[in-house]
C-alpha positions in Angstrom: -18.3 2.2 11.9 -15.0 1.4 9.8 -15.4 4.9 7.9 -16.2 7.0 10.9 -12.9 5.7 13.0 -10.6 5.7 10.3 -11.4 9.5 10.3 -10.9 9.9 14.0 -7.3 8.4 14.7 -6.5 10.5 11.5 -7.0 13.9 13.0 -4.2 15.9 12.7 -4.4 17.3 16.4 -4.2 13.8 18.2 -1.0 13.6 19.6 -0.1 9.6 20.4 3.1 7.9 20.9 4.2 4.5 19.7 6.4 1.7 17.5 6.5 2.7 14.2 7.2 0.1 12.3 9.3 1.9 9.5 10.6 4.8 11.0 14.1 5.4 12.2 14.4 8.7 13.6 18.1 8.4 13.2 17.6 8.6 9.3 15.8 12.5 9.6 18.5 15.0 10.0 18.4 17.0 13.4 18.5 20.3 11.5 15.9 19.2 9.1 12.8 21.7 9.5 10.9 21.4 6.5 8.0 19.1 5.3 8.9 16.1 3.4 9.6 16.5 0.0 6.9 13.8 -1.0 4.1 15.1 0.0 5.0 19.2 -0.7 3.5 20.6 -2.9 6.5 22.7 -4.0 9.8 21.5 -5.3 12.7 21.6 -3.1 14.3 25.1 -4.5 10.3 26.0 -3.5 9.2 26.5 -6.6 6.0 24.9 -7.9 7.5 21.7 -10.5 7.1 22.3 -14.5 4.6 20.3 -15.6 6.7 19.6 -18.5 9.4 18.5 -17.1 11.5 15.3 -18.4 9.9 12.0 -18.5 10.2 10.2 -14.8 13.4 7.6 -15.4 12.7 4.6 -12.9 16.2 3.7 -13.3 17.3 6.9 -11.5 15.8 5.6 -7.8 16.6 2.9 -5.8 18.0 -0.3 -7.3 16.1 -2.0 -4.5 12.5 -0.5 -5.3 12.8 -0.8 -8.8 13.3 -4.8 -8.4 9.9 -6.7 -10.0 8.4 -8.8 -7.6 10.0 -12.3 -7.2 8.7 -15.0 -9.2 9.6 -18.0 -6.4 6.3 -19.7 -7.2 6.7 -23.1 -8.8 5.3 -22.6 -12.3 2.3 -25.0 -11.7 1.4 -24.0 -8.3 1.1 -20.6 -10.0 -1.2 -21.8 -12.3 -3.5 -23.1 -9.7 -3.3 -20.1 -7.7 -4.2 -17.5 -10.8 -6.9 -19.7 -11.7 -8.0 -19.3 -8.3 -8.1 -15.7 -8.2 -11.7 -15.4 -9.8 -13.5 -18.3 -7.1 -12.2 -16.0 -4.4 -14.9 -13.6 -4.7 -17.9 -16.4 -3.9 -15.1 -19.1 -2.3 -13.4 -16.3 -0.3 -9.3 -17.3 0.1 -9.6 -20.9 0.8 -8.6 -24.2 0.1 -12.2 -24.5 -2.0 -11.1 -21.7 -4.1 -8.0 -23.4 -5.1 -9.5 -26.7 -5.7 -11.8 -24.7 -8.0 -9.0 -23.4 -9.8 -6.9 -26.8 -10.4 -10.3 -28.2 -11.6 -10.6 -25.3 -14.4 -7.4 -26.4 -15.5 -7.7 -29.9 -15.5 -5.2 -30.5 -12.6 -5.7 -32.7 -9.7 -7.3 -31.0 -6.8 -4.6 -33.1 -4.6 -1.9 -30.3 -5.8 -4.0 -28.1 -3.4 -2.2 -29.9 -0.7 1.1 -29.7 -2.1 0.9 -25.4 -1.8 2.6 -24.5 1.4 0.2 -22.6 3.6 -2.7 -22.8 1.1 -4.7 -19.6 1.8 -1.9 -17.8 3.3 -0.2 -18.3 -0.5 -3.3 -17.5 -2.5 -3.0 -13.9 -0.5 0.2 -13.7 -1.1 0.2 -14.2 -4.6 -2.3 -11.9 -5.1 -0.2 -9.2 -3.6 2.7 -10.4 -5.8 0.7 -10.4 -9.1 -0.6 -6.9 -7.7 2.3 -5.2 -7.9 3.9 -6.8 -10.9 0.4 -5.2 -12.5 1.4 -1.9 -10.8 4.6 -1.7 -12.0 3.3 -2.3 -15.6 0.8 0.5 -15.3 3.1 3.0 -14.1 5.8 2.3 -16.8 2.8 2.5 -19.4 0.8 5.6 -18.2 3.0 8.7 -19.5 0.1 10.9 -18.0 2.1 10.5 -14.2 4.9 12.2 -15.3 3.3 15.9 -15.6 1.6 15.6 -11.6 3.7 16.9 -8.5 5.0 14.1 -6.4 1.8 14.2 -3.5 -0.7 13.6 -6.7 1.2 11.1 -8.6 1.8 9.4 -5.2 -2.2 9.6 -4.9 -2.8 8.3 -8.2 -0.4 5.6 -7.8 -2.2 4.1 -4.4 -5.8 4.9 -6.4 -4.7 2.2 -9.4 -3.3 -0.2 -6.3 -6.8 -0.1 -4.2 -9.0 -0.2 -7.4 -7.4 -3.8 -8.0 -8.9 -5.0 -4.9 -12.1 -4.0 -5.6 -13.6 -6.9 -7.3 -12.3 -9.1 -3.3 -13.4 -6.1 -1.1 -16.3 -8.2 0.2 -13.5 -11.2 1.0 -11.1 -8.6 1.8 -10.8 -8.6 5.8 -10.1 -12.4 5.9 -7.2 -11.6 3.3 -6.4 -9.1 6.2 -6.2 -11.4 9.2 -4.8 -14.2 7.2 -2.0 -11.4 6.5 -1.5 -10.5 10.1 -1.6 -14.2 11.3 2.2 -15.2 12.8 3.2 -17.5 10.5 2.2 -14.7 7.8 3.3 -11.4 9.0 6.8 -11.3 7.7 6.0 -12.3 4.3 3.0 -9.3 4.7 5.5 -6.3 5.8 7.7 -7.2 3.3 5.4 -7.5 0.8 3.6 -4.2 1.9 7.2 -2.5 2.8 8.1 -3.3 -1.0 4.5 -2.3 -2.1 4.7 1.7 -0.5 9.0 1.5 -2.1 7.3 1.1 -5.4 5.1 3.9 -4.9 7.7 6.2 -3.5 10.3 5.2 -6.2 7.5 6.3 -8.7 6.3 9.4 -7.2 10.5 10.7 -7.6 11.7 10.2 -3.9 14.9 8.7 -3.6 16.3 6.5 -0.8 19.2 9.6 -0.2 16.5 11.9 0.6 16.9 12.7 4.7 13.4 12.4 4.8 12.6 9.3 3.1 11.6 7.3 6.0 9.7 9.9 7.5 8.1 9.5 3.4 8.3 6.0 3.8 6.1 6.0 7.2 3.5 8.7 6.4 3.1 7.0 2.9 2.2 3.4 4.0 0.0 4.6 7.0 -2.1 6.6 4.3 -2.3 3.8 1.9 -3.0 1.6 4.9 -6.0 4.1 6.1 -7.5 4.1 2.8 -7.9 0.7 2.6 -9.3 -0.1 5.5 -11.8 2.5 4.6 -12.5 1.0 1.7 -13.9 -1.9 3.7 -17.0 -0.6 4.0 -17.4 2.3 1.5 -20.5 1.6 -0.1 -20.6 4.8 -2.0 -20.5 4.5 -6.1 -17.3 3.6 -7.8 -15.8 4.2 -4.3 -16.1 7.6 -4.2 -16.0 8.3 -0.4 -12.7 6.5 -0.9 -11.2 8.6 -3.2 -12.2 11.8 -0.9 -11.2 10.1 1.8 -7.6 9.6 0.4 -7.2 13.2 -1.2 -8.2 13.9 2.7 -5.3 12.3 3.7 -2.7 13.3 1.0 -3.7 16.9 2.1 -3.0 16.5 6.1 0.5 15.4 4.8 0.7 18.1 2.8 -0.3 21.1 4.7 2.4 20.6 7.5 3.7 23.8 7.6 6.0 23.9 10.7 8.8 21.0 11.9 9.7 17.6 11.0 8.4 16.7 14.5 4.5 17.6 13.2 5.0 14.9 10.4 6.2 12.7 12.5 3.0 13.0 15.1 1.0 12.5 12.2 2.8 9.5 10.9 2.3 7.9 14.6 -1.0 9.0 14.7 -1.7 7.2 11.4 0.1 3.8 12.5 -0.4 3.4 16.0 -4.4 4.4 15.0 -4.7 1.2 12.3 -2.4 -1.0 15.1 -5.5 -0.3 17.3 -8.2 -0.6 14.9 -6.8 -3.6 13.0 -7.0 -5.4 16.7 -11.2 -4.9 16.8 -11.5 -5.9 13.6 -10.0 -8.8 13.6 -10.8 -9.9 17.3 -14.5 -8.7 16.8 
């Protein structure tokens, strides 16, 4: 089962090897022995963070991160592809869908075939609008400010999954469209930008030694909870939810070296690199 394997490449004691896609060892000081900053749940003078601290000001991270997401789609072609958005759910991410949108809006259904890579853009778009949503929310919800880094960072990848809810029945083909050669790039850079946002907003900052030790640990955990999402059929996605406060604790309770983090961050990636493959070839 989805659920029950997702669990085992996530235990902390398995001790794996392997390409990490966003780490660079070279960016984690060699005398570096504590936990990452993100996912402690002290501050880094080790005391526990007010919770009535200053607002959160986005325009102190990254310039990078804090970018909104590109609008390069031509306006029409976006116009088909949001009205597509709702036929996904009984169309799935196909060229029907889109025809189904450009008929809503009383447009030819022979634009369809002016969209480069058709399905491959609806996903895409959906990922773009996404996080343009995301960004919204976080500037809007006050309430983020007064949680420690590790929960906002949990709160943050709640709001992202919860948007997918409506597709998760059509979610794994928006998976292997994603990992599909011609669509990979566009799909790490969209994810890479995805897990900036998150980190920008949970307060780490790209000068942090340990941000792409963060950066790692962070994506594999939003990666794990969404495949397990897949087939979470408990209310409201509950199990989910559990599931991801799971995780956000195994980060968190590293209580020795660097190096631990680190086995848990390849542990996390090199886990959904394996699992992604039976998904997707089964």
């Amino acid at each position: 089962m989805l659920r029950l394997s997702a669990r085992r490449f996530l235990l902390p004691n398995l001790r794996r090897g392997g390409y990490i896609q966003d780490f660079d060892a070279t960016y984690v000081h060699p005398c570096q022995t504590t936990i990452p900053a993100l996912f402690s749940s002290v501050s880094e003078s080790g005391e526990i963070p007010s919770r009535d601290y200053n607002k959160f000001d986005s325009s102190a991270t990254s310039n990078e991160s804090q970018k909104k997401p590109s609008t390069h789609w031509p306006e029409e072609h976006a116009r088909v592809l949001r009205a597509s958005l709702p036929h996904v759910i009984g169309l799935g991410w196909s060229d029907a869908a889109m025809i189904r949108g450009a008929r809503e809006l009383g447009i030819s259904p022979s634009i369809v075939g002016s969209i480069p890579r058709k399905e491959a853009a609806l996903v895409e778009f959906f990922m773009d609008d996404c996080l343009q949503k995301l960004i919204d929310i976080i500037d809007e919800r006050e309430d983020l400010e007064a949680l420690i880094p590790s929960e906002r960072a949990r709160e943050i990848i709640k709001i992202r999954l919860k948007m997918q809810a409506p597709y998760i029945s059509k979610w794994p083909q928006a998976l292997s469209i994603q990992v599909q050669p011609m669509n990979i790039s566009t799909s790490i850079k969209q994810r890479n930008t995805l897990v900036n946002e998150i980190m920008s907003a949970s307060n780490d900052t790209v000068n942090s030694l340990n941000w792409h030790l963060n950066h790692t640990l962070l994506g594999g955990i939003y990666s794990a909870a969404e495949i397990y999402m897949l087939t979470d059929a408990s209310p409201d996605f509950q199990g989910t939810w559990t599931f991801l406060d799971e995780r956000i604790r195994d980060a968190s309770d590293f209580k020795n070296t660097v190096q631990e983090a680190k086995h848990f961050a390849e542990t996390v990636e090199v886990g959904i690199q394996n699992f992604a493959k039976k998904i997707f070839q089964g």
